[in-house]
C-alpha positions in Angstrom: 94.8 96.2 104.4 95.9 97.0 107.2 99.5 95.8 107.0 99.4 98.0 103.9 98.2 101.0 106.0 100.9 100.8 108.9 103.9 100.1 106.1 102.4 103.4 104.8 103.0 105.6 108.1 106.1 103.8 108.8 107.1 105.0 105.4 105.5 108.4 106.0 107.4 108.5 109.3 110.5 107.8 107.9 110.4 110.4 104.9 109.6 113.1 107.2 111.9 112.5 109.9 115.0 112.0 107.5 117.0 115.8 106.8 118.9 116.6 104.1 121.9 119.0 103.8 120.1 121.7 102.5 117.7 122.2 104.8 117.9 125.6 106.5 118.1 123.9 110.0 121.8 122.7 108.8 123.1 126.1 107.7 124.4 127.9 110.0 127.0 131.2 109.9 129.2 132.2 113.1 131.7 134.7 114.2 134.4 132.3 115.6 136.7 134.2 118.3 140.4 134.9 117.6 143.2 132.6 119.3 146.2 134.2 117.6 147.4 136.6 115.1 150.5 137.2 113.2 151.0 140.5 111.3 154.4 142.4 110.2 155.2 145.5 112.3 155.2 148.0 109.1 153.8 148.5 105.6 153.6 150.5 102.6 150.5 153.1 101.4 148.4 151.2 99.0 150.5 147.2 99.4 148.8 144.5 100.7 150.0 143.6 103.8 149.0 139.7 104.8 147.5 139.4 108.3 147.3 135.6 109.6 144.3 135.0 111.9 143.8 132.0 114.0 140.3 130.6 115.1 138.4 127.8 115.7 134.9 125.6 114.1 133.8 123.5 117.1 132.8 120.4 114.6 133.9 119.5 111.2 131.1 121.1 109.4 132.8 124.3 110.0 134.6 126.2 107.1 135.8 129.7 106.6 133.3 131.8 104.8 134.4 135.0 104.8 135.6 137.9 107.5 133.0 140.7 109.3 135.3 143.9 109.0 134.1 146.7 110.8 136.4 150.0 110.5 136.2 152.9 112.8 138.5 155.8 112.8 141.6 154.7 112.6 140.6 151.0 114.2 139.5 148.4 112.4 137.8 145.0 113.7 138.4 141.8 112.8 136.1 138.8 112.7 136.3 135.2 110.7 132.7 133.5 110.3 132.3 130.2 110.0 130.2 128.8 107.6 128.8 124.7 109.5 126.8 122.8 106.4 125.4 119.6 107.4 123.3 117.9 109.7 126.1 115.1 110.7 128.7 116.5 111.5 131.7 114.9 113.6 132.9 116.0 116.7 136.3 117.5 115.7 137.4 121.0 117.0 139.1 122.5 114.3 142.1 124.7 114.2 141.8 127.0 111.6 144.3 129.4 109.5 143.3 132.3 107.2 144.9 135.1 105.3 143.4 138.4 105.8 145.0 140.8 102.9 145.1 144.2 104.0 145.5 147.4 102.0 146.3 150.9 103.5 145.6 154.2 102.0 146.6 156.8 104.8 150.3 157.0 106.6 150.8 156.2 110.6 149.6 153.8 112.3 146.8 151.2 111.4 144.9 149.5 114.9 143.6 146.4 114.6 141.1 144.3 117.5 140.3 141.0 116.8 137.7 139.5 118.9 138.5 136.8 121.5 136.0 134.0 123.4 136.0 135.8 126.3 134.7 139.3 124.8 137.8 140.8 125.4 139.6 142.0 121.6 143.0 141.1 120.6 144.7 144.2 119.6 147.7 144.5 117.5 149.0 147.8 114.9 150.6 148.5 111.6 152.7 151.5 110.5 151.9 152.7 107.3 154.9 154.1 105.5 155.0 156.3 102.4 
């Protein structure tokens, strides 16, 4: 009996100490800093203009989910998250690439800051033509 008993908490042991992938402890969302940024120089009121935006996941459970955009006045701020989903994840800084589409509805110029690792904002600007 008690073989059966100590198989039991070994089992027990085991159950509880294994994670799966959707536990809430392997979901995590970040703002990843900016390492480079390529826009055109000019635009047109209301056409998309593509901004490229370079950042990086520090493992390989790291995927773009989506951008933080924060407008004020005539600035607006830039941020990609990263979405990291899994509890194993390898040890692979990533590179990343992603499109920002950006549409302007007012003339002059459009300021953009993109935030950097060391707090500081990456600032670049449009000018919005007729």
């Amino acid at each position: 009996m008690s073989r059966f008993k100590l198989l039991l908490v070994l089992f027990m042991i085991i159950l509880i100490s294994c994670r799966t992938e959707n536990d809430a402890d392997c979901l995590s969302y970040v703002s990843s800093p900016v390492t480079q940024v390529s826009m055109p120089d000019s635009g047109f009121v209301n056409q998309p203009i593509n901004i490229n935006i370079h950042y990086n996941a520090n493992n390989g459970c790291g995927n773009f989910y989506n951008f933080n955009v924060n407008s004020i006045s005539d600035t607006i701020v830039i941020s990609p998250v990263v979405k990291y989903e899994g509890c194993v994840c390898t040890m692979i800084f990533q590179n990343l690439q992603t499109t920002y589409s950006y549409t302007p509805t007012h003339l002059g110029y459009a300021y953009f800051k993109f935030p950097q690792s060391d707090s500081s904002f990456l600032m670049d600007s449009i000018y919005i033509h007729p």
